[in-house]
N, C-alpha and C positions, 0 to 999 in steps of 0.2 A: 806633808804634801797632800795636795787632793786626791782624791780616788778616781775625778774623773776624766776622761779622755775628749782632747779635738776634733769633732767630727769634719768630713769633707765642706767644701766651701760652698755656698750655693750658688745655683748659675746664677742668678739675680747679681752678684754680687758683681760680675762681669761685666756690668753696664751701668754701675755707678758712676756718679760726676769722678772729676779728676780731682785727687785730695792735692794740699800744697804741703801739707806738712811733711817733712821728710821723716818724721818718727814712724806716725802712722802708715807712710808708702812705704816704709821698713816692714812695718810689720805685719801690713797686708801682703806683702812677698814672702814673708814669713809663715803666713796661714794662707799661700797657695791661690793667692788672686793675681788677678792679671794686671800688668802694669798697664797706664793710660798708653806711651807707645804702643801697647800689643793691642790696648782696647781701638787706638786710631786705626790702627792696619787695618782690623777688620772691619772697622766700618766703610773707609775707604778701598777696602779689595775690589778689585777688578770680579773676582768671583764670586758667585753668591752663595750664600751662608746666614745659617743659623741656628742659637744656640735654644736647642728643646732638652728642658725638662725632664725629669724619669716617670711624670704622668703623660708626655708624650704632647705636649702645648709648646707652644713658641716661645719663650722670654723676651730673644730683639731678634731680629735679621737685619741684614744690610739694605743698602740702598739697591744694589745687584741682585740680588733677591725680588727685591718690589719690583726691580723694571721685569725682571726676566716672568714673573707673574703676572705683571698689569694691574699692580696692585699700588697704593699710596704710599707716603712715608708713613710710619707706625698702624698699618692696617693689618699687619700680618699679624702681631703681638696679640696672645692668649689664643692665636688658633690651634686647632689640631694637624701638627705636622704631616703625618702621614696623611691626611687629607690632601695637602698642599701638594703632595708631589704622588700622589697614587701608588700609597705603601700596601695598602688593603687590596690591588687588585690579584691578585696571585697565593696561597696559601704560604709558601716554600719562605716568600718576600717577608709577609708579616709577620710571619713564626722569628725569623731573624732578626725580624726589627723589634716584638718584646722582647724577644731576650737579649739584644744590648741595651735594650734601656734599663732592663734587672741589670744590666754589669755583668751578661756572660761571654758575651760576644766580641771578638776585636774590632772587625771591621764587616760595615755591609752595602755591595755594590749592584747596580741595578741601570737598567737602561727605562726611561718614562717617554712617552708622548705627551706632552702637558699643550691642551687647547687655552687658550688664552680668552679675555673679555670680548676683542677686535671679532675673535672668529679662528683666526691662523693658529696652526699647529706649530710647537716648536720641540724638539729631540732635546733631550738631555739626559745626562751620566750623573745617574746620584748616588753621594758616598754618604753615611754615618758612620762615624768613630767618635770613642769615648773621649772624655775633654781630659786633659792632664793631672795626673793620679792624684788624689784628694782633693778635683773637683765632680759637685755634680752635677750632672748631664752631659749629654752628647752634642757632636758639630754637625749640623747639615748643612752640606755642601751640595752645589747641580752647576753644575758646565755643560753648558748650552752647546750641542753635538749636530745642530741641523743642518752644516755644510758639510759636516764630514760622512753625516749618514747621504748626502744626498749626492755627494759624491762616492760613495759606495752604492746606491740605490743606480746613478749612471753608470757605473761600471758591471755591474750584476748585473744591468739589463742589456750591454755589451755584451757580455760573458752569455747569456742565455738567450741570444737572440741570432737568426741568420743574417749576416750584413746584404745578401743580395736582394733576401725576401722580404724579409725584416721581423720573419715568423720566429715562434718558439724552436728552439733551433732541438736538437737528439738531446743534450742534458736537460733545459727545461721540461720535454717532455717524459721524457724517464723519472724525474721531480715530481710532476704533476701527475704521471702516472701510479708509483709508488705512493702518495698520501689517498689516491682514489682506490687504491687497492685497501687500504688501512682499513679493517670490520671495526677499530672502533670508532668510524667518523661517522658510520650509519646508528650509533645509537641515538645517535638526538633526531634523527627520521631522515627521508630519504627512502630508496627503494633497494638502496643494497645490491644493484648492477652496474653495467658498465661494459661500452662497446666502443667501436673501433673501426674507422675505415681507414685498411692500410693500403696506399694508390702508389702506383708507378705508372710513367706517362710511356705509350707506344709511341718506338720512333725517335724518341728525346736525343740519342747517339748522333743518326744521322742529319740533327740541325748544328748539334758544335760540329760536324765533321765537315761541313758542306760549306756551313755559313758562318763557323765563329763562334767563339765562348762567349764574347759581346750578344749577337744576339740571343745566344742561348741562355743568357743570363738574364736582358728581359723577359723571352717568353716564360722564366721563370717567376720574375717578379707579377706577371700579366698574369700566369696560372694562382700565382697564391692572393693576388686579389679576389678573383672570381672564387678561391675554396674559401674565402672570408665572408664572401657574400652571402654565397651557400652556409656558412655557418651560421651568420647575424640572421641569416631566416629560419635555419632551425633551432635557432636558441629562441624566440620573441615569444615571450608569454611564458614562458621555463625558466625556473632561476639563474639560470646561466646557459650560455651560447658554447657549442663545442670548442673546444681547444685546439688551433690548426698550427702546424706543428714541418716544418720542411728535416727531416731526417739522414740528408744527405742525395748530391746528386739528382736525379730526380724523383725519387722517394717524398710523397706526403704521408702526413696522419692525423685523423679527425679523430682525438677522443672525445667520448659523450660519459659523462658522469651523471650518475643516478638514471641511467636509459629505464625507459619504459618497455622494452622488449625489441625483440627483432625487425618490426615492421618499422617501428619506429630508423633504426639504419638503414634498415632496406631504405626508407624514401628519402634520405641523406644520399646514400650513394648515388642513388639513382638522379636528385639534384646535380649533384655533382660529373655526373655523366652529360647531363643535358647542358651544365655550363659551361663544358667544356668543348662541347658540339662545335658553338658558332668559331668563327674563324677569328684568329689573334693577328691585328695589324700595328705593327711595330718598324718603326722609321720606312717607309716602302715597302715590308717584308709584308706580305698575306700568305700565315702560315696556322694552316689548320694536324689537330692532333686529337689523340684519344688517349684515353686511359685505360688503365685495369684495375681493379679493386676488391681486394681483399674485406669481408667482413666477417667481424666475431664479435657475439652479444652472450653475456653468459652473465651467471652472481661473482661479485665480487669476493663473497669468504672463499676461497678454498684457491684462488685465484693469485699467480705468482705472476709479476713482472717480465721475464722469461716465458712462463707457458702462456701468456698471452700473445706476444711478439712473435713465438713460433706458430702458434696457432693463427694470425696474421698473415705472415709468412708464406704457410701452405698453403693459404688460401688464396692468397694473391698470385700465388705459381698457379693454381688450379685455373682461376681465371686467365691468365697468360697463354695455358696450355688448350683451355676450349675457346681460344678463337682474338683474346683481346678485345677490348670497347666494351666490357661487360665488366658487370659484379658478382662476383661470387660469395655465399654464405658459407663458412665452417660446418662440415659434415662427420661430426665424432666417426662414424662406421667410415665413411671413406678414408677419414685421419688412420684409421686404428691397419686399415689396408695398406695405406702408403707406411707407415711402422712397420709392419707384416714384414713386405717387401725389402724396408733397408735391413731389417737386421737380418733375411735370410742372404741379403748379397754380401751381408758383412763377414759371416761367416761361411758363405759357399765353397771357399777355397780352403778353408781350414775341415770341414764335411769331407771334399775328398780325401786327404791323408788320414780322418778318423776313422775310414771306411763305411760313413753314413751312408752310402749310395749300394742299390742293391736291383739287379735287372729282374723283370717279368718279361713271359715268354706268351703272343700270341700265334695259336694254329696260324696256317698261309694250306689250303686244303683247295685240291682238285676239285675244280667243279665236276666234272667229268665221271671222276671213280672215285670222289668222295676220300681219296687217301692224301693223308699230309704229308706235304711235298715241303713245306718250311714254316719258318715262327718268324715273326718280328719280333725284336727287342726289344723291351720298352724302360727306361729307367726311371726308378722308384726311390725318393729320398725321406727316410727312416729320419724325421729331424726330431732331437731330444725333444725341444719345444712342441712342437707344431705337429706329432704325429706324420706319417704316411702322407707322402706330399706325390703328387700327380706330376708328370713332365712340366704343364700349362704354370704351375704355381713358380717355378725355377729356370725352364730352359731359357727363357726372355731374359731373364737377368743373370744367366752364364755367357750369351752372347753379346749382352752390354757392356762388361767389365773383361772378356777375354777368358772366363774361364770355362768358357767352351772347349778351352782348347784342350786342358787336359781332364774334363769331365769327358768328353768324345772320343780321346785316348782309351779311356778306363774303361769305356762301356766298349769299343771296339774288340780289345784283349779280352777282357771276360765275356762277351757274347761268342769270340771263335774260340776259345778256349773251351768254353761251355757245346757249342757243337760240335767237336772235337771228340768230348767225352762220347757224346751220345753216339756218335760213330763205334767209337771204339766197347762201348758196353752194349751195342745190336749191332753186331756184326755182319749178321744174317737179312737185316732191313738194308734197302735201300739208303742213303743218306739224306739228310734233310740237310737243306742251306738254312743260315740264317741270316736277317735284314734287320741292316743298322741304318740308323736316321744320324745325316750328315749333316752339318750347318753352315753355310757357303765361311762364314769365320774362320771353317777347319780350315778349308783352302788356302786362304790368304796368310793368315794368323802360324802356319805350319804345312810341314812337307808332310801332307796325307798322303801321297805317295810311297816316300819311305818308310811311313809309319807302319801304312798298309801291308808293305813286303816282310818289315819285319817280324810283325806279329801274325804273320801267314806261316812266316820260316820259325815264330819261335811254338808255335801252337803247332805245327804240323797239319792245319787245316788245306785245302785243296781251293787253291781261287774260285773256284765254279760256286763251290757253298759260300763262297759269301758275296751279298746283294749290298749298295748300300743305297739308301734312299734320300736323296734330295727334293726339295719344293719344284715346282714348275717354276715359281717366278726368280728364284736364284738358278735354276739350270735356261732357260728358254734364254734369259740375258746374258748367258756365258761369254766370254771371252776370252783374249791373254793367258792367265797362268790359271783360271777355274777350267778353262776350256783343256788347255795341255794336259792340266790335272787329270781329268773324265778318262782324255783319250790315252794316257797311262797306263791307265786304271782298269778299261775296258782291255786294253792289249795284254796286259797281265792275266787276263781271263774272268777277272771280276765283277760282276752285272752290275747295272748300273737302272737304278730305276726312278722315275717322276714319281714323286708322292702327289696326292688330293689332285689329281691332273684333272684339268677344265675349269677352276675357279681363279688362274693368274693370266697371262700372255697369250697362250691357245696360239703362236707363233707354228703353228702346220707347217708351213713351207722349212723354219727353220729346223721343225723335227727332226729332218729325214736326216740331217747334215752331223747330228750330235751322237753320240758314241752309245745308245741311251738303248737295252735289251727289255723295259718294262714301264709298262703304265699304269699307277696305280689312281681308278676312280675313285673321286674326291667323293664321301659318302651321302653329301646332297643330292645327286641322281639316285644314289641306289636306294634313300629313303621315299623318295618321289614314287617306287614300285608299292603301291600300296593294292594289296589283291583282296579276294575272297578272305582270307581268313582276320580281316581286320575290318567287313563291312563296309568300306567305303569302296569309290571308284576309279578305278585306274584313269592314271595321266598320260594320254598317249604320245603326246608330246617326249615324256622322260623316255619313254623306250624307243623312240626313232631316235631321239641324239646320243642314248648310249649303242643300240644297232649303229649308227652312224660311224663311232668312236670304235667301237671294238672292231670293226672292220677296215677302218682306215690303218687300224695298230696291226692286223693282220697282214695288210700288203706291205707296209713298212717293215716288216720281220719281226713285231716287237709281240708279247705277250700282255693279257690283261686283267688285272686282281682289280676285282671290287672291293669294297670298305662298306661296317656299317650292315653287313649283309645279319637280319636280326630274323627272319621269318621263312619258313620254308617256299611258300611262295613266291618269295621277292629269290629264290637260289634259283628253285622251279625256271623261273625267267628268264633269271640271268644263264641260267643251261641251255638256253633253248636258242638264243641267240649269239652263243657262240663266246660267253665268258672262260677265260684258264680257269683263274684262281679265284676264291672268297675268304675273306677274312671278317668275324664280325662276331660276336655275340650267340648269334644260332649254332655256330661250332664250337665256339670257347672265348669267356673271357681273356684274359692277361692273365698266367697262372705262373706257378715257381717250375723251379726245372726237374723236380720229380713227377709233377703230372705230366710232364709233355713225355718221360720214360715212360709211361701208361700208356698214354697214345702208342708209341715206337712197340709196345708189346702188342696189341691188340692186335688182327686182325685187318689184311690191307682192304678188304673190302664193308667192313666196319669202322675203319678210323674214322669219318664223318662222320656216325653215331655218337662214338666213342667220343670223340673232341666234343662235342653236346653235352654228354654226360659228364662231362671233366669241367666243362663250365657251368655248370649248374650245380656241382658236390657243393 
């Protein structure tokens, strides 16, 4: 026997004439050729095909083949395959396709755009698979896919498009958003930015409400023409024109990819503003609107799909909130504020039960003898985060959420609780009262009534010592159950005072009628006393309208505390013309409640020293 062995068939041999001998078509079947039948089919297949080589050259293709390329009969033969169908454009593609031509590969599938001679583009799905085991080369195959891509290319742009607007609808944008965010699409150039005008139209509610989802559906389609317009002008001359974008409702969004900076949006919006000015006439309807507009221009690296939306977002409220018809820019420090704010309300009510909240005590001192006659409350929130936080930073947003209600509990209890003590450890003193700040929320939101008597009966404090102070513009509008409340409250023995009195209502006539034993001036008059000791010249205007005020509080029966009182001059004055009380900084900051036992020991003709010296340790 021979030693040596049959190698595989060659492709060549696949497109030999048809033999008639039947030995030899025996024994061509025998050494793995194709019979003429299998050679017919593929000439005549419907699909195109053709058999390449392991150097990667054509041997035959079919007739299907030629048309599908715009090629002759036998013009394809000895070209380079992957040529023919764009095997080379891609790394991943080629690597695949020499190694089935080595024989390592099974099978390899790929989608191609093949341009033709005419011009026209045509889709096609091209397979290579090896030809049947001990032959060699492989089949290339391409089925022509241009109806079905472009029936998917219809439906995708369905799927990503608004049917009213006809704009990129929230998923196209999110799409195009996310590959704009992409750092490595700027490595080939580009500026590496990207901004944003995110708009809501003023008003848009009341045209469906009035007139109809109809016409609110064209003044829709009428708005996103004109944000197209506004786009095509600031794309022209730039490689591309914003991307306008309907997001739901009446929510637009212009993104700008690779922006050149801020000015650059700023005069988009502001386009956008002026096109929406003139008036929209749609079947009989003359209906004019405005917008608001959110913008944020930043770099792209570090930049998340989300943090840009929100940052959108706030800004579009900001705009909403100063006025509407306007554009607002993204303000990191005002963002970082509006942040501040939610998480201190998010946690505020959990603060109270941690026992974060902690009161300071300021003097309330006789203008007269100088002796302290009471302290105001003031609450102070110890927050882990944020340090020592001021009334201003919190009590706005306990009154927003309601938890005024039991923040104003807390401070009520522990302020008569706390002057309680001080009674009971200076026996021998006088008592001092102390003045809680009320917020007309207690009233409504809870029985400050009840609350009041019971933390009178469980503290054993004496109604007389305690004041509480409400605003002028929540008391002067009193009525119904704030009004009942007062005159409760007053009948129990309990004083009842106007805070910052002269900057709300100034309701005189209503004064006399309300349950109300104190006036306290709002600290803008008492700053207006500027004397000798500060170089400049008195306003004599400020001292006839508080003479005026404190005299009117006289005939009414009520008493008068200044605020704010910082200079001994501005007391000087305020003595002369017939002030009670001062409270302010020249007697004592806001202190803990062992200094104010310092006060209680000193001295009753020294305690307005003393309270000096205690705000100033």
């Amino acid at each position: 026997m021979s030693g040596t062995s049959e190698g595989p068939t060659p492709a060549a041999d696949l497109i030999r004439p048809a033999v008639t001998d039947s030995n030899q078509q025996a024994s061509r079947r025998t050494n793995g050729e194709v019979s003429d039948p299998l050679r017919s089919a593929f000439v005549s297949a419907p699909l195109a095909m053709a058999v390449v080589d392991r150097e990667g050259l054509v041997v035959t293709a079919n007739d299907a083949l030629a048309d599908l390329l715009g090629a002759g009969p036998g013009e394809l033969e000895g070209r380079v395959a992957a040529d023919l169908v764009d095997l080379a454009s891609d790394a991943r593609t080629w690597h695949a396709y020499r190694e089935l031509l080595r024989g390592r590969e099974a099978r390899l599938r790929c989608t191609r755009r093949l341009k033709q001679p005419e011009g026209h583009s045509v889709w096609v799905q091209v397979t290579v698979s090896p030809l049947p085991e001990g032959t060699d080369g492989v089949l290339l195959a391409a089925a022509d896919i241009s109806a079905r891509r472009e029936l998917q290319a219809r439906l995708r742009h369905l799927q990503m498009h608004d049917p009213v607007t006809r704009l990129a609808n929230r998923t196209l944008f999110f799409e195009r958003l996310s590959a704009a965010l992409d750092v490595e699409a700027y490595e080939h150039g580009g500026t590496g930015r990207i901004g944003l005008c995110y708009l809501d139209l003023d008003g848009f509610k009341a045209v469906n409400d009035t007139l109809g989802h109809r016409v609110g559906d064209r003044l829709l389609a009428a708005v996103a023409d004109r944000l197209t317009r506004c786009a095509g002008e600031a794309g022209y001359g730039r490689a591309s024109a914003p991307l306008v974008a309907r997001l739901g409702g009446d929510e637009f969004a212009l993104l700008v990819e690779d922006s050149t900076g801020t000015e650059q949006l700023a005069d988009l919006a502001e386009s956008v503003l002026t096109a929406l000015q003139a008036p929209f006439d749609l079947a009989g309807q003359r209906l004019s609107l405005s917008a608001s507009i959110g913008v944020v221009e930043r770099q792209a690296a570090g930049t998340t799909a989300t943090g840009l939306m929100q940052a959108a977002d706030t800004t579009l409220y900001w705009a909403k909130t100063d006025g509407k018809s306007r554009w607002t820019l993204f303000d990191p420090e005002r963002n970082a504020h509006r942040m501040t704010r939610q998480a201190l309300a998010s946690t505020l009510r959990q603060a109270i039960d941690r026992g974060e909240f902690t009161l300071e005590y300021q003097p309330l001192v006789g203008m007269a003898n100088g002796r302290l006659s009471g302290v105001e409350a003031l609450v102070r929130w110890n927050h882990p985060q944020f340090g020592m936080l001021t009334p201003n930073r919190f009590i706005g947003l306990a009154e927003e959420d309601g938890a005024i209600v039991p923040l104003g509990r807390w401070v009520l209890a522990t302020a008569c609780r706390q002057a309680r003590r001080w009674q009971l450890e200076h026996p021998d003193e006088p008592p001092i009262f102390v003045s809680v700040n009320v917020a007309v929320r207690q009233v409504w939101d809870s029985d400050l009534v009840e609350d009041v008597a019971e933390i009178l009966a469980e503290t054993g404090l004496e109604p007389h010592l305690l004041q509480l102070e409400l605003t002028e513009s929540a008391v002067m509008g009193s009525a119904g159950r704030p009004l009942q409340a007062l005159q409760a409250l007053s009948e129990m023995g309990v004083r009842i005072a106007i805070d910052d009195f002269g900057t709300g209502y100034s309701n005189l006539a209503y004064l006399s009628r309300l349950p109300v034993s104190v006036l306290k001036l709002d600290g803008s008059f008492v700053r207006g006393f500027q004397y000798e000791d500060s170089g400049a010249h008195p306003n004599p205007a400020d001292e006839v309208i508080v003479e005026a005020m404190i005299e009117l509080a006289h005939r009414l029966g009520l008493t008068v505390t200044a605020e704010c009182v910082e200079t001994s001059a501005q007391a000087g004055r305020l003595r002369r013309i017939g002030c009670d009380t001062g409270q302010g900084w020249l007697y004592s900051r806001p202190v803990s409640p062992d200094r104010i036992s310092e006060l209680l020991e000193c001295p009753s003709d020294q305690a307005g020293q003393a309270g000096q010296v205690v705000g100033n340790a």
